[in-house]
N, C-alpha and C positions, 0 to 999 in steps of 0.2 A: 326794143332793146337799144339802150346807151350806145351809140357809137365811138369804139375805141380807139386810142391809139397801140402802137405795140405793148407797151409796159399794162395797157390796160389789158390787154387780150392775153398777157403771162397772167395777170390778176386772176381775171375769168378764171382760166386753165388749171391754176392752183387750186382754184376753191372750189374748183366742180371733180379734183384728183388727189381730193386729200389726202388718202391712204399712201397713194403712190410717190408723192411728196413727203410725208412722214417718213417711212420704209428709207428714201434714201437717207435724209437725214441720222435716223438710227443706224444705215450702216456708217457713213460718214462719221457718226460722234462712235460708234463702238470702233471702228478701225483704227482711227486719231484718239479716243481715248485708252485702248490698248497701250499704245506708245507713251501716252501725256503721263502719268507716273514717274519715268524714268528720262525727264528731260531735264532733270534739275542737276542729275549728274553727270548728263550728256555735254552740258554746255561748257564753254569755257570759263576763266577768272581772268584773262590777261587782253592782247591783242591794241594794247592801249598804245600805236603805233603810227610812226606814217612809214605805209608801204615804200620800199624802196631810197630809203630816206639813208645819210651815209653815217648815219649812229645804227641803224640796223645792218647796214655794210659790216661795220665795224666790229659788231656784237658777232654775226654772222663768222667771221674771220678771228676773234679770238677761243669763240665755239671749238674750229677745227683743230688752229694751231697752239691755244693754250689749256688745254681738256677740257673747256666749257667755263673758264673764268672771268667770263663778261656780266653785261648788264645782271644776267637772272642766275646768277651763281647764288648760293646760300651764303647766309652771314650769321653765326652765331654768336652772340655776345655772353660772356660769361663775366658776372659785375658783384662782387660783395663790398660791403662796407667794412667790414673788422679784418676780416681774412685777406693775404695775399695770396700768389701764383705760388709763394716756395710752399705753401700749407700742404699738407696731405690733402685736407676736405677738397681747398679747392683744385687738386692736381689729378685728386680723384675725379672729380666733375668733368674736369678737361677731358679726362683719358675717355671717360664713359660717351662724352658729346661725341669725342672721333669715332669711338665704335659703332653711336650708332648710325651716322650720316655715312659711314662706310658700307655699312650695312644694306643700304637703300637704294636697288636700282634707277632712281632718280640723281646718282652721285659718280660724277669721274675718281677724283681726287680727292682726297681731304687735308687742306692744308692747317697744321697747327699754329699756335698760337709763336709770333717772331719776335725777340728782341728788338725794340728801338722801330718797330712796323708794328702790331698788333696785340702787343705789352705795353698796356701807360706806365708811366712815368713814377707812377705812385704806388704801381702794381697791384692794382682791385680791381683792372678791368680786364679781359683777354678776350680773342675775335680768333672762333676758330671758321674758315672757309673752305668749303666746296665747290667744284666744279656742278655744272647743271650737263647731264648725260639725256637731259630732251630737249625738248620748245620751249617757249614761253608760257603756253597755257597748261603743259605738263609739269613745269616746274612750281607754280600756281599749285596746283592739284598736290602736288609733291609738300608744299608747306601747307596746304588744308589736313594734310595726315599728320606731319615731323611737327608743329611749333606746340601742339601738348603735349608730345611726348618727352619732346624736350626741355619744356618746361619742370615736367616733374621730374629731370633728373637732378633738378636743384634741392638744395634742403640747407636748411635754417636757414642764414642771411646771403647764402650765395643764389643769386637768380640766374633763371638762363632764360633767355629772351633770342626768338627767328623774327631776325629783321632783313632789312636788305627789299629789292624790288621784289621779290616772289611773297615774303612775309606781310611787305604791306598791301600788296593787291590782295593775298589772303583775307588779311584782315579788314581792309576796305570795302571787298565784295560781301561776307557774311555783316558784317553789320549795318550794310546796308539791306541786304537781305533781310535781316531781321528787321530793320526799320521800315521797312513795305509792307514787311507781313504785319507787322503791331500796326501800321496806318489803315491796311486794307480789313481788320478784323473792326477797328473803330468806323471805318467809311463805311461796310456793309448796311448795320443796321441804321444811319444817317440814311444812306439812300435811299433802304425801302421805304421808312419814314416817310421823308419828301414826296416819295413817287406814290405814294397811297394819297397823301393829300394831292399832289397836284393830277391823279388820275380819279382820284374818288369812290376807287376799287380796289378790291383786293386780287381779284382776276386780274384787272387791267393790269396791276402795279406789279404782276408777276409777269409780264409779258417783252420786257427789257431785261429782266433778269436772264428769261430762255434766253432769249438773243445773246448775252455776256455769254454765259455758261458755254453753250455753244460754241461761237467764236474762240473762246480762250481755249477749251479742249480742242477743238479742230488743230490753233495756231501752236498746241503745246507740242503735240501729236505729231505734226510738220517738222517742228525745231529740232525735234528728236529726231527724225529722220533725217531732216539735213545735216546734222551736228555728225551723221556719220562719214558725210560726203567735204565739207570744210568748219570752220572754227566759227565756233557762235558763241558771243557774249553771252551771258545769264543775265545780264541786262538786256537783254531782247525780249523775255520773258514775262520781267519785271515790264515793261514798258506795254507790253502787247498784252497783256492782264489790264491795266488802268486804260488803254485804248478800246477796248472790251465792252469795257465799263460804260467808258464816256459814251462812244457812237450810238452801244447796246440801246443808250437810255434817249441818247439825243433822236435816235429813227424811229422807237419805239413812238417816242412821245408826238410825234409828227406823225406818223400813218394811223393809229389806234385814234388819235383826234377826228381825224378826219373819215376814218370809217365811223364813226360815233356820229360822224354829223349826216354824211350820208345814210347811216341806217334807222337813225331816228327822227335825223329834222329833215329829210328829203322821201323817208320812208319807201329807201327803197330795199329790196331784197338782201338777205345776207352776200347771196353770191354777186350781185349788183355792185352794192356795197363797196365789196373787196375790191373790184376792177375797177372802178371809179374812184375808188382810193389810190390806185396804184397806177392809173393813169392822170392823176393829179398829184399826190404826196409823193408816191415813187417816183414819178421824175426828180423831184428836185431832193430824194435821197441818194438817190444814182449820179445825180451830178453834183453833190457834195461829198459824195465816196469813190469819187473819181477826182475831184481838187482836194481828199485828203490822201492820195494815194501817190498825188502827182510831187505833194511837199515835204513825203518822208522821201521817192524814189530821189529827188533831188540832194539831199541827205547824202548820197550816195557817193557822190562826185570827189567825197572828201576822201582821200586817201589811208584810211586806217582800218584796220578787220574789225574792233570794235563797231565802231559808227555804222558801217555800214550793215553787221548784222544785226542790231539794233536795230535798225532801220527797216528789214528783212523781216523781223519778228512784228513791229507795228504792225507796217502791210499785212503779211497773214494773218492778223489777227482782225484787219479790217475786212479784208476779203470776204472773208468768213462770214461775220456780222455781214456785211452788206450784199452776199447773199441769201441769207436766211433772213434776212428783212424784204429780201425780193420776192422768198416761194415761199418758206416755212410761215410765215407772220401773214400774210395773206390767207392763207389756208388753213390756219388756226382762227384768226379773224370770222371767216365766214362758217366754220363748224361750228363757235360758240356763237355766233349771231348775237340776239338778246344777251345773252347768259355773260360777255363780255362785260355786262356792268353788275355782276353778279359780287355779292356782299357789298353791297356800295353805301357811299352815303347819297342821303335823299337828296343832293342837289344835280346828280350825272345824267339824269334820266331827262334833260330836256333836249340832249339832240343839238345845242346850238352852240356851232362853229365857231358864231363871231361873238366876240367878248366885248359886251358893254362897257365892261371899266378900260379897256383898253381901244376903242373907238372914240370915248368921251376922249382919253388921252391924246387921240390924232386928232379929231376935231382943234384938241386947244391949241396946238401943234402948226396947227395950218391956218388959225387965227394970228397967233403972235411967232412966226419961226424963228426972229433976229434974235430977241433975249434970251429964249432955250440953245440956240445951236451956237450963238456966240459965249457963253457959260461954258456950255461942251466943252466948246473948244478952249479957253479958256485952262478950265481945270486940264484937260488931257497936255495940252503943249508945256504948261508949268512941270506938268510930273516928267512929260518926257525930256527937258532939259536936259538932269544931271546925268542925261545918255553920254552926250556930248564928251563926256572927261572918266567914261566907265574904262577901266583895266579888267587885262584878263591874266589870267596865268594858270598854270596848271596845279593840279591837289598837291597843295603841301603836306607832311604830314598831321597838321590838325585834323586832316577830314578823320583818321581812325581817331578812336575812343583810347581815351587816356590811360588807359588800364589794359592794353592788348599788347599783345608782346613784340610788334613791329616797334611801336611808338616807346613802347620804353627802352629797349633794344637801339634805338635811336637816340636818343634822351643820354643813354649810359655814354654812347660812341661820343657822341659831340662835346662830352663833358671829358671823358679822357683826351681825345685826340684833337679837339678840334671843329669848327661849326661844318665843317666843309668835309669832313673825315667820311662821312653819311651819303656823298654823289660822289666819288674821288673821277676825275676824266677820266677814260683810256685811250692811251692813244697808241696806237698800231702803225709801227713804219717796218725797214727791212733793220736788219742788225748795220747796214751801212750807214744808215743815216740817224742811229741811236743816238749819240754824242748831240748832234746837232737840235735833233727833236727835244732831248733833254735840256740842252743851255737857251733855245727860244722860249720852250714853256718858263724853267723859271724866270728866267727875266719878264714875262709880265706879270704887270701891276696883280693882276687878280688870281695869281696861284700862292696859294702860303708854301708848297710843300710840295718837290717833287722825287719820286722816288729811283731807285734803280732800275736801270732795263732789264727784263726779262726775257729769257731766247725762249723760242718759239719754233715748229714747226714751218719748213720751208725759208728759213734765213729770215723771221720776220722777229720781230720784238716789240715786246707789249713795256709801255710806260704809263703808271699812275701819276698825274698830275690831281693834288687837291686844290680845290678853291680854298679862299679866303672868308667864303662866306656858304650861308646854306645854301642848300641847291635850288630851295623852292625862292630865294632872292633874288631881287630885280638887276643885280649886278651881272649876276652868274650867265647870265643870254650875253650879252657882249662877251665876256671873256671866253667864251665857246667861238663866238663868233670872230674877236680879234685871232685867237690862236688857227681855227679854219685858213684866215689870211695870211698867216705868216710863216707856219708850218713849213716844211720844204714837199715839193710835191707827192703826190701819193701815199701820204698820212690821213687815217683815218680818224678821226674825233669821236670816239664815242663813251659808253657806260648810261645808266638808269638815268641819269640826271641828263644827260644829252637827247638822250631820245625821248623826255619830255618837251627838251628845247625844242627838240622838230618840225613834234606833232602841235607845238603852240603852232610853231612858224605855218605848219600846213595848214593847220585851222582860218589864221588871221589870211593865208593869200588864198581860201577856198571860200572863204564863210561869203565877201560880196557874191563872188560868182551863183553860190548856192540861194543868196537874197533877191541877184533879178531871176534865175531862173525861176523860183517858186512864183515871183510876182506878175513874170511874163507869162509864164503857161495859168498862172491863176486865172490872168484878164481875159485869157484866149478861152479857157471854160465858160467861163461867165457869161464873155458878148457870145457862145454859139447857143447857152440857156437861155439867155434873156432877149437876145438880138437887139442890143442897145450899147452900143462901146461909151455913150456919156456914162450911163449908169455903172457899166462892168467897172470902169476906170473907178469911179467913188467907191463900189466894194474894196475893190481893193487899195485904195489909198487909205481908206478909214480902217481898214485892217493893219496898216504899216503903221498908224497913229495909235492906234490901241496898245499895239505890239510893243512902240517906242517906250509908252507913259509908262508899261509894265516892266522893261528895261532902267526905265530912271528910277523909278521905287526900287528894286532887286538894287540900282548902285548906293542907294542912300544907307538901305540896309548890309548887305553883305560888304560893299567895299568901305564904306564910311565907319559900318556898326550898329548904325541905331536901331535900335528894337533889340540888339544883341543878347542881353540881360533876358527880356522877356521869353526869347524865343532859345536862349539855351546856347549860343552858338559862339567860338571864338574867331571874330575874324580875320581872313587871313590877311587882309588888305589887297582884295578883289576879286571877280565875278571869277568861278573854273573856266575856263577857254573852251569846253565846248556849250556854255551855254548860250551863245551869239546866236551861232547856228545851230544847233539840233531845238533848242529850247522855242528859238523862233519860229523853223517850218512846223513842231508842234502845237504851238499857239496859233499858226495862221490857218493850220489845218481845223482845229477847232472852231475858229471865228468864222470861218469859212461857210462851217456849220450854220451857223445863225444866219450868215447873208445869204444863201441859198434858199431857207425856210424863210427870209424876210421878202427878198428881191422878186421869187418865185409867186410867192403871194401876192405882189401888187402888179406883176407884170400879168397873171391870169385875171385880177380887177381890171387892169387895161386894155387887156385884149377883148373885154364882156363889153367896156363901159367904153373906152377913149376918152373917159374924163380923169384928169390929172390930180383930182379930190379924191375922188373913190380908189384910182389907185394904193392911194398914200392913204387912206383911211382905213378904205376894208383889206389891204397887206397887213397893217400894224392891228388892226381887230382880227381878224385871222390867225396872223403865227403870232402876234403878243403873248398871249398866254403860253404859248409852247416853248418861247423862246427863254418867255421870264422862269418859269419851270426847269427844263433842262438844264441853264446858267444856274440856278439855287443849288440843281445836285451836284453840279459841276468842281461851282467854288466851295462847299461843303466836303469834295471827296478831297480837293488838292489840297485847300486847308489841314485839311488830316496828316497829310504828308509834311507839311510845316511843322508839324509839334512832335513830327521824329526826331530820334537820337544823332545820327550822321547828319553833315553840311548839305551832301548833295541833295538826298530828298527835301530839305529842306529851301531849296534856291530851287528845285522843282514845284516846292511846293506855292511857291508866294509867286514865281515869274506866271506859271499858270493860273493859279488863284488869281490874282490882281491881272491879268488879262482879259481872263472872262467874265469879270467882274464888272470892268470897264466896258470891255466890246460889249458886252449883252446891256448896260447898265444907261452910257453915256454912248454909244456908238450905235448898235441897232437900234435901239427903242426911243434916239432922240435925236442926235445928227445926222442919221441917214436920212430919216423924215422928214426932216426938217430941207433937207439938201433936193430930197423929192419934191417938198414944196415949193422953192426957190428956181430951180430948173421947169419945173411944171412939164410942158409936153416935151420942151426938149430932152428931159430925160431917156423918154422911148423915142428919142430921134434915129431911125436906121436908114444909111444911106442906098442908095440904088445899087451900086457896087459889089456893098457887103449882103445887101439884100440877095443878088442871087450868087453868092456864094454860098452865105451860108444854110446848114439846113433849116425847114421852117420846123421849129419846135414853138410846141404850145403847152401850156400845164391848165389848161380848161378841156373842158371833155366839151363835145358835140351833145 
């Protein structure tokens, strides 16, 4: 009998306790899917914040003391072309909007439409407003009910349009919702596709599927339960579905290999098999779903409820997958034994692991490394340039669809009142220092327009100060910021438009911190897998290169434009702000993937051989094929996501797409190799020191 290590002897255990492994699993997926149904309304629309930040001071404080007429108040815009305010139609429309936002335990107040504040000028447009009587992600939920109903209290040429921050997260969140679901109904049958060819089974090519399915009811199942306990994004969901995907297909593809090769070209037993697989492949799944666990928990650090359950939802949904790729996928493995290449094509049934055409490829590799790996590099530092000069900011209104009633609701506002009418500041001092707060705002450069103070609860007073310019403009951050400075003390600055200033601000001074933590604890997984800190340090450096190149294409495209046209998209003139950091520990989590399945494979050639050829040779014949595999459904499913409707799926789609395109492309299957040929034994150089520190892990079996 094979001598195991641990993960080999859980192998074993699985496949000789199938029943009792199955059993939990079905209570596991009926308990989490019981719940998985009703997470879609569990979850939040809002949270798009940075905790504690003094624009949510602010919002906080006009909440109490102005009935809720801060940032997430409602904004109803009432806009004809022919008709004015003195009409009956449109005075009818007015009265009906009040009744029904009174109506709605989502509503303090309702304030009517003002002379010379909320009436233009030309009198076709009016803005009736309500206080928000919840949160923010209630209020959200509160404009997913009111903005059609609203809508059709319009008729003939008068429109009525829910804008304001609750109407545009509404309508930001559903179509991108929608836009995931149309990408992910197009990605399904692409991936089985691929995975039938690149498994050569129809069994096999269903055995990442379990793994998603799984994973995603478990991580649905969860979000639903946690969603009762604090606030979770419905982009958590959305996220923890395509991470489902990815991992489902990327572990699948690496343990099902490798029991294929043990059961057919080592000819050992099913249950064999399985523990030999899982003390060879499951190591370096296990510690690729421990360095993708480590780069969303990093994620974390950023101060916003968004982000972080976002974050929250990947992890469980990796959890999940990676341990059902530990017990369930094992133990399926060795019950179908043979029958695993069942409906196959004629070419799976040889059993052999190592892939010719991609051995030839290391052979040539390790003959000429200078020309291949200086190409590499090459192409990869050219794309990552125009990193260098990428801007970020936060969703303008372009990201909603030009036809929803945020953005035309907005479109009407700026065209009556003003481009700045659409983020007005607020700013919160006492009634003693109103005079003052009001003569500093207007006098700077960057307010067009400031309004009367308004008394408030507890001696305080609320003043609107508008910009001069939209809110999603690169002016409007200074003039937040100049007024911060000059204010008289304990004024508070805020409204919708401020508290995306924030959360940029919290982004741009979190995102480094969050890029060495990921990179730090990456290295630190790496050298205790591979026991090699030369080599750990090159995964992860060529992971930051890939990352970059995929960074400088995203600025060429989204902030510059180009591909614009093709791809459908208005740009806004630059990247969203969280895709630095969330975008990045995603991609590194990924790439992570490959160098685990690359790194792992030549360090168990080197620990058989000590020769620094075979490393590099039978590593890259080995995972080559898994890897070039996995990267085809990869950039195939995110691709999918690029040719949705909304901006953001689509800067998801192409930063990921063009990452793992690259790292699997130009980075695992040619730079790395080429870097292992170049260092030769000093690669696996481990020093005496870290020797007995750390643990001896090996990914060859006895």
């Amino acid at each position: 009998m094979t001598q195991l290590g641990s993960l080999g002897r859980l192998g074993r255990w699985t496949a000789t306790h199938f029943r009792a492994v199955l059993a939990a699993w079905v209570v596991i997926a009926a308990v989490f899917g019981f719940f998985a149904p009703k997470v879609e309304h569990a979850l939040s629309g809002a949270g798009w914040e940075a905790t504690g930040s003094e624009s949510v001071q602010a919002r906080q404080a006009i909440d109490r003391g102005f009935a809720g007429h801060g940032g997430y108040g409602l904004m109803v815009v009432v806009h004809s072309r022919s008709a004015t305010v003195e009409e009956p139609a449109f005075r009818g429309t007015l009265r009906a909007v009040e009744r029904r936002l009174a109506a709605d335990e989502s509503v303090t107040t309702v304030v009517p439409p003002r002379e010379g504040a909320t009436i233009s000028a030309d009198r076709h447009t009016a803005v009736v407003q309500a206080g928000a009587a919840k949160n923010p992600n209630e209020m959200v939920r509160a404009a997913d009910d009111l903005k059609g109903e609203l809508g059709r209290l319009g008729s003939g040429d008068i429109a009525v349009d829910l804008t304001g921050a609750p109407g545009m997260w509404s309508d930001f969140n559903e179509a991108n919702k929608a836009a995931m679901l149309k990408s992910e109904v197009i990605s399904w049958p692409v991936t089985l596709g691929i995975l039938v060819v690149a498994f050569g089974s129809l069994v096999a090519a269903g055995l990442p599927l379990m793994l998603t399915i799984l994973g995603l009811v478990a991580a649905a199942g969860s979000l639903y339960l946690g969603a009762q306990i604090l606030d979770i994004s419905i982009w958590a969901m959305n996220f923890a579905l395509m991470f489902a995907l990815a991992l489902g297909i990327d572990y699948a593809l690496f343990v099902v290999m490798r029991f294929r090769a043990a059961l057919f070209g080592s000819r050992l037993d099913p249950v064999e098999a399985a523990a030999v697989t899982m003390d060879t492949a499951g190591k370096a799944v296990l510690f690729s779903g421990l360095t993708v666990l480590i780069s969303l928990m990093a994620v974390m650090l950023v101060p916003s409820p968004a982000f972080r359950s976002m974050s929250l939802g990947i992890m469980l949904a990796v959890t999940f997958v990676l341990l059902a790729t530990l017990t369930l996928l094992p133990a399926v493995l060795a019950r179908l034994g043979p029958r695993v290449d069942k409906l196959a094509f004629g070419w799976v049934h040889s059993g052999e692991h190592r892939s010719a055409r991609f051995e030839a490829w290391g052979r040539r590799l390790w003959r000429r490394p200078l020309p291949y790996g200086l190409a590499a590099l090459a192409v990869l530092g050219a794309l990552a340039v125009p990193v260098l000069s990428l801007d970020t900011g936060m969703p303008s209104i372009k990201v909603v669809p030009e036809s929803d009633h945020s953005r035309q609701g907005y479109q009407q506002v700026q065209e009556a009142f003003g481009a700045g009418a659409t983020g007005p500041l607020q700013l919160v001092t006492t009634e003693a220092a109103a005079d003052e707060v009001a003569r500093v705002a207007g006098e700077d450069p960057g307010i067009a327009q400031v309004g009367p103070a308004q008394p408030g609860a507890d001696g305080l007073a609320l003043i609107q100060a508008v910009p001069d310019a939209d809110p999603s403009a690169p002016s409007v951050g200074p003039t937040i910021d100049r007024l911060r400075a000059s204010l008289p003390a304990g004024t508070l600055v805020g409204g919708a438009a401020v508290e995306n200033h924030d959360l940029e601000a919290a982004l741009g001074d979190k995102t480094p911190l969050v890029i060495g933590v990921v990179l730090a604890l990456g290295f630190l997984l790496l050298l205790v897998a591979l026991q090699a800190p030369v080599i750990a340090a090159v995964g992860v450096l060529t992971n930051l290169l890939a990352t970059g190149a995929a960074f400088g294409v995203s600025k060429l495209i989204f902030q510059d434009g180009h591909l614009s046209g093709l791809l459908g998209f208005e740009s806004q003139g630059f990247l969203d702000a969280w895709g630095p950091v969330f975008f990045f520990a995603m991609v590194f989590a990924i790439s992570m993937d490959y160098t685990v399945f690359l790194l792992s494979s030549a360090k168990e050639h080197w620990d058989r051989s000590g020769d620094p050829e075979e490393a590099m040779v039978g590593g890259l014949a080995h995972s080559g094929r898994v890897i070039f595999a996995a990267a085809a459904v990869m950039v195939a499913v995110f691709f999918t996501f690029a040719l949705s409707g909304p901006l953001p799926p689509k800067e998801m789609g192409v930063i990921l797409g063009v990452a793992v395109l690259l790292d699997a492309a130009l980075v695992r299957l040619l730079l790395v190799p080429v870097i292992l040929r170049l260092l030769g034994r000093a690669a696996w150089y481990l020093p005496g020191p870290l020797h007995r520190l750390l643990p001896d892990v090996r990914f060859g079996h006895a």
